[in-house]
C-alpha positions as CSV (number, residue, x, y, z in Angstrom):
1,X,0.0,0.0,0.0
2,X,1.4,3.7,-1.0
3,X,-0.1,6.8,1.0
4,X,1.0,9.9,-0.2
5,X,0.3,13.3,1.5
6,X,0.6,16.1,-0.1
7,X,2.7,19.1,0.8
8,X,1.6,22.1,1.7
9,X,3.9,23.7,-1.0
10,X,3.3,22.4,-4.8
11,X,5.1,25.6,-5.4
12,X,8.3,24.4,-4.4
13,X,9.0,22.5,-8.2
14,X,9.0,25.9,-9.8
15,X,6.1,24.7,-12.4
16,X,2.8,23.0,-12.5
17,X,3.3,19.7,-11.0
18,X,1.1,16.7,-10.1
19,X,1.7,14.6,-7.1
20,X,3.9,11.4,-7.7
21,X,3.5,8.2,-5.4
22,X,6.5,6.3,-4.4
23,X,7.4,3.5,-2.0
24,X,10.5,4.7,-0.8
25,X,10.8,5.8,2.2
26,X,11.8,9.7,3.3
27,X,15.3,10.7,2.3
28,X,17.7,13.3,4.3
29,X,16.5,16.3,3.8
30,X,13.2,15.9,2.3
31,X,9.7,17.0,3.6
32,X,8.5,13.2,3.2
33,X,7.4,10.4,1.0
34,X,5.7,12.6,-1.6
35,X,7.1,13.7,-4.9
36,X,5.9,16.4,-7.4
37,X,7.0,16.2,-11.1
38,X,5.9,18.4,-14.2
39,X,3.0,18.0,-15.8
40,X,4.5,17.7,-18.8
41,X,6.8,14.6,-18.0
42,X,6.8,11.4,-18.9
43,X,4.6,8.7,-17.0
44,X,7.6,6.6,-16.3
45,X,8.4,5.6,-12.7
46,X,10.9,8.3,-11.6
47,X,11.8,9.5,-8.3
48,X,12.1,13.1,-7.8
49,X,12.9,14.2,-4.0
50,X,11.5,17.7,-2.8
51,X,14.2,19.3,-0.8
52,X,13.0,21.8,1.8
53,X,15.0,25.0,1.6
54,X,17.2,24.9,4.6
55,X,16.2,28.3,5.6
56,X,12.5,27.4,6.0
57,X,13.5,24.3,8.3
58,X,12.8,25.8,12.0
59,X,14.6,23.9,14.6
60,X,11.5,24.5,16.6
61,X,9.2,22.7,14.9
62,X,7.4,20.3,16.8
63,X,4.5,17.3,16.2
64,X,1.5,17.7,16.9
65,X,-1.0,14.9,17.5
66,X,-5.0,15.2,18.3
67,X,-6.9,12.7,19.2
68,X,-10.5,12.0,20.0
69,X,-14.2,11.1,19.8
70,X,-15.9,10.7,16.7
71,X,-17.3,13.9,15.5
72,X,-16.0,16.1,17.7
73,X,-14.1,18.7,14.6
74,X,-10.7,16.8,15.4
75,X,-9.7,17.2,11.1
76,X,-11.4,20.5,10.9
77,X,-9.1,21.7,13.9
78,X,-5.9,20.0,12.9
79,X,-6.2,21.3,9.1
80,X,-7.0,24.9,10.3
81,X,-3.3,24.5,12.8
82,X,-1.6,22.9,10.1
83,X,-2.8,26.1,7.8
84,X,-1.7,28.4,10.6
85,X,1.4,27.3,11.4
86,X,2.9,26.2,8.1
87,X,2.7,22.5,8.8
88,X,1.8,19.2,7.0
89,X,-1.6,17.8,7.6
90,X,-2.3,14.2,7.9
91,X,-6.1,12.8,8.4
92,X,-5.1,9.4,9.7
93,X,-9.2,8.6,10.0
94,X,-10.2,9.2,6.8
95,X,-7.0,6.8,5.6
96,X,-9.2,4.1,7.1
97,X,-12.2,5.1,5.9
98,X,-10.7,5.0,2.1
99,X,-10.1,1.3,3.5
100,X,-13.6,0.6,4.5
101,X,-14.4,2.1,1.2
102,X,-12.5,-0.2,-1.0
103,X,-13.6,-3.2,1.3
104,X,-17.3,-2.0,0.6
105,X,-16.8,-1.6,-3.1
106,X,-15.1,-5.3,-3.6
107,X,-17.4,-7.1,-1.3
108,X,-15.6,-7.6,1.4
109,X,-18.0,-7.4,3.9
110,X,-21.0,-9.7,4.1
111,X,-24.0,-8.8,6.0
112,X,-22.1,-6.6,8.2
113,X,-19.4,-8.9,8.6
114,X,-15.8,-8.0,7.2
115,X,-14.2,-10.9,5.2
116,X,-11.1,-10.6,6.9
117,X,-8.5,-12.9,4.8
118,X,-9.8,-11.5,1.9
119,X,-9.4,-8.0,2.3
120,X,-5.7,-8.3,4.4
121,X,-4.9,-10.5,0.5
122,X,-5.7,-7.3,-1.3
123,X,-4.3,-4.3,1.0
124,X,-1.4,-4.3,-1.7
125,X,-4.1,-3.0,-4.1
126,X,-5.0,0.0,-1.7
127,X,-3.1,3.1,-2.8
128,X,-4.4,6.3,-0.7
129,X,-3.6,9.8,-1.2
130,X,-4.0,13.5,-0.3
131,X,-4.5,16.3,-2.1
132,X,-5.4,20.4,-1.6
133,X,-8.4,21.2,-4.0
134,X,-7.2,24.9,-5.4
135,X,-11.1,26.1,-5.4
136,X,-12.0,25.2,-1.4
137,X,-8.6,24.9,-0.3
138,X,-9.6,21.9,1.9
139,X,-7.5,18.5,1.8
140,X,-9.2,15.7,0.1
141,X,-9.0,11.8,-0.2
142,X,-8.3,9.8,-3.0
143,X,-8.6,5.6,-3.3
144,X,-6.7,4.7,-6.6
145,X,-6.5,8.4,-7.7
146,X,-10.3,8.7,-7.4
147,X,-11.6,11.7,-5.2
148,X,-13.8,9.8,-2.2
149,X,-13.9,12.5,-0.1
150,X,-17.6,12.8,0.5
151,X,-18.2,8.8,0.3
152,X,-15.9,7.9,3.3
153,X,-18.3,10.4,5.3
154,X,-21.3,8.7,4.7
155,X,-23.1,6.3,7.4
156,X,-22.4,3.3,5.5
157,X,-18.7,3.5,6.0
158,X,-18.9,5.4,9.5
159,X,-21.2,2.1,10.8
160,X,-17.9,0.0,9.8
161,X,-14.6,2.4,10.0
162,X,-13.9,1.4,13.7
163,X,-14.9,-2.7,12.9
164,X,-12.0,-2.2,9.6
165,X,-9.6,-0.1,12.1
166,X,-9.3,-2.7,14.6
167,X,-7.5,-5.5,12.2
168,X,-3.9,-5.8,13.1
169,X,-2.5,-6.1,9.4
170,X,-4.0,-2.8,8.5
171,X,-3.5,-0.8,11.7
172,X,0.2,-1.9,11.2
173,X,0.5,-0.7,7.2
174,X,-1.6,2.6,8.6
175,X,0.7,3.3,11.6
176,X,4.1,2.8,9.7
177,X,2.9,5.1,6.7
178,X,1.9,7.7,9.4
179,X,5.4,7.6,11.3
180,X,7.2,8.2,8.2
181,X,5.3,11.3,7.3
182,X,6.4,12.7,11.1
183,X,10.5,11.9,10.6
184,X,11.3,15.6,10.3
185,X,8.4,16.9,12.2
186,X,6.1,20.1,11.2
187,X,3.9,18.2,11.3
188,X,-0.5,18.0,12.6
189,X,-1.6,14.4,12.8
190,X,-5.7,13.6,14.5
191,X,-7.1,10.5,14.6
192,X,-7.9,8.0,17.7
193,X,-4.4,6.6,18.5
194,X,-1.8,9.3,17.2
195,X,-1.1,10.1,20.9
196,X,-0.9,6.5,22.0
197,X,0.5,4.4,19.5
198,X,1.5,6.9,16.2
199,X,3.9,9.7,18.0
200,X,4.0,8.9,21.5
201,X,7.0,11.0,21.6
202,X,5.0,14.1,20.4
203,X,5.6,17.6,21.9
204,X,1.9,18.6,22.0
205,X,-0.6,16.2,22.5
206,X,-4.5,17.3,22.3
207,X,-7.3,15.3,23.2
208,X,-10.7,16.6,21.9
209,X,-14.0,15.9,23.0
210,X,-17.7,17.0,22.9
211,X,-21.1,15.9,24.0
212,X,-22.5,13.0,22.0
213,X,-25.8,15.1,21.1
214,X,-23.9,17.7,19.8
215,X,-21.2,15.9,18.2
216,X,-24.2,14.7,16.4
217,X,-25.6,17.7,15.4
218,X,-22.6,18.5,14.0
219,X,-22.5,16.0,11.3
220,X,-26.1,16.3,10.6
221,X,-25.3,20.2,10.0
222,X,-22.5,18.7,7.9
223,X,-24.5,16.4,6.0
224,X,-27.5,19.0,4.8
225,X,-24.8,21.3,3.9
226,X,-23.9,18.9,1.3
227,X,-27.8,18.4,0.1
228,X,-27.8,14.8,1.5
229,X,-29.3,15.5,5.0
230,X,-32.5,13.9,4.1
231,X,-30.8,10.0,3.5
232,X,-30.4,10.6,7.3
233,X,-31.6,11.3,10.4
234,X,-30.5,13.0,13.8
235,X,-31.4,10.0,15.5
236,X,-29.9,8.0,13.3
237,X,-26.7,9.8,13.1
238,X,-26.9,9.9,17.4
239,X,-26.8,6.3,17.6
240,X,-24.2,6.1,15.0
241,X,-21.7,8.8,17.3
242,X,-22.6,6.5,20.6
243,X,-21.7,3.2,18.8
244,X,-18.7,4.5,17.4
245,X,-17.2,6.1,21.0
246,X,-18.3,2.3,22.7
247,X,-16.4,0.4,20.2
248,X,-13.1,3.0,19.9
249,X,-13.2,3.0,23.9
250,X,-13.3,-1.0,23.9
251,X,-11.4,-2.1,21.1
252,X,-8.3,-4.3,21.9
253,X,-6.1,-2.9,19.4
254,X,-4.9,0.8,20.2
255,X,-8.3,1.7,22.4
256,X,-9.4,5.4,22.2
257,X,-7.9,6.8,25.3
258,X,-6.4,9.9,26.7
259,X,-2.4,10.1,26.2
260,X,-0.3,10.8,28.9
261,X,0.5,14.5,28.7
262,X,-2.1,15.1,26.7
263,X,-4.2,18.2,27.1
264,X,-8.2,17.9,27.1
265,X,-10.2,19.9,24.8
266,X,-14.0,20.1,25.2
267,X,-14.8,22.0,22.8
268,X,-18.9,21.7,23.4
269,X,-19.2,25.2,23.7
270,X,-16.7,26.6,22.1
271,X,-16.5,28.3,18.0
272,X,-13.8,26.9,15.8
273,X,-12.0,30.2,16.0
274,X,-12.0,30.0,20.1
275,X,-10.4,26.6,19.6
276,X,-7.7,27.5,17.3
277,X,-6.9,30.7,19.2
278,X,-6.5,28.2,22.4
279,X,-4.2,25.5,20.2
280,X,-2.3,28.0,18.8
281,X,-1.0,29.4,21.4
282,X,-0.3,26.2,23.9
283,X,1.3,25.3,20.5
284,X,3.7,28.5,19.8
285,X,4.6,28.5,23.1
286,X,6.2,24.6,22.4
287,X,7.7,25.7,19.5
288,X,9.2,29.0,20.8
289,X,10.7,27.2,23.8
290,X,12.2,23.7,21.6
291,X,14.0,27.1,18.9
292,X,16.0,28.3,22.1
């Protein structure tokens, strides 16, 4: 499996550039595993390293990892740091959604039931990727180059993410893509085990939370936003939030839980901007003290 992120710079090639995939992993010097290369070039396999500009390397930059319910605006916060602080983004949940996806899609799962043998057989064929859509700005997924981003959001995959999350073989592909992406830091990382299992090691950890009812309201405000609130309902989508905190809290492989040193967010009553303005600065003052 090959999961490329991209950077928060395309610029950096000096042309128009597409993303390149690669299994190698990061060399010295270079932001991570992704590559850009020009439009315009050949579709051969060729490795092309982005080197970050030694100037723009700060030898306070830190990792950041939020982790948390389901629901509770962990990718919306960690995308809005990332923006602020000049950081990589990585959504770690939605990389198991786009596996849920594919596991959908090729009938893998019977009746509810995940066809385990089969699916760890065909991981090889999973490639997942990230990219920044110019128009909304906002990272999106891709399964084998297609765009999945509003698919992996939907109930049907949300009722089986946290079933698909717990299976060794793909937690361990997941977590070792996820560490290389951190090797030279910069970078914002959410998903349920970042803390825990991913960067235990990282300088800020973040652990967010919010009631269920509102956690659900949320989504369902998310959902109608996109015209598709009327395939669900609140109640629906209530039971869905509960389900998914009782099996993340229980599960024997990386359980949802609180990371030591980790600071506690409930963010129930609080605006996105109040958040960020509260991350931001536990964060700078990291960041500012690891430069001296």
């Amino acid at each position: 499996m090959v999961v490329v992120a991209q950077l928060a710079r395309a610029s950096d090639c000096g042309s128009e550039c597409r993303r390149f995939e690669t299994d190698l992993p990061p060399l010295k010097g270079c932001l991570s595993t992704s590559f850009f290369i020009p439009q315009t070039a050949t579709k051969k396999k060729i490795q092309i390293p982005i080197f970050v500009n030694s100037k723009k390397i700060k030898m306070g930059k830190i990792i950041i990892a939020i982790d948390g319910h389901s629901s509770c605006g962990k990718s919306t916060m960690a995308k809005m740091l990332a923006e602020k602080l000049g950081y990589l983004y990585l959504d770690s949940g939605a990389m198991y959604r786009a596996v849920t996806l594919y596991a959908l899609r090729n009938n893998l799962i019977d009746k509810g039931e995940i066809i385990y043998q089969k699916l760890i057989d065909q991981l090889y064929k999973i490639k997942i990727g990230f990219s920044k859509n110019p128009i909304t700005r906002k990272n999106e997924t891709y399964l084998n180059g297609e765009n999945i981003e509003d698919e992996i959001r939907q109930l049907p995959v949300s009722n089986l993410v946290s079933s698909i999350a717990t299976i060794p073989e793909v937690r361990n592909i997941m977590v070792k893509q996820q560490q290389l992406f951190g090797k030279d830091k910069g970078i914002v990382m959410d998903g349920r085990d970042i803390g825990t299992v991913v960067f235990p090691d990282a300088e800020l950890k973040i652990f967010m939370t919010a009631l269920p009812k509102i956690r659900a309201q949320r989504r369902y405000d998310e959902l109608k936003a996109k015209g598709k609130g009327s395939c669900v309902s609140f109640e629906d989508i209530l039971k869905n939030v509960k389900n998914r905190d009782k099996k993340d809290t229980n599960r024997k492989i990386s359980p949802l839980k609180i990371a030591p040193g980790a600071i506690i967010l409930d963010n129930s009553n609080l605006t996105r901007q109040e958040q960020l303005t509260w991350v931001v600065k536990k964060a700078n003052k990291i960041i500012k003290k690891n430069a001296c």
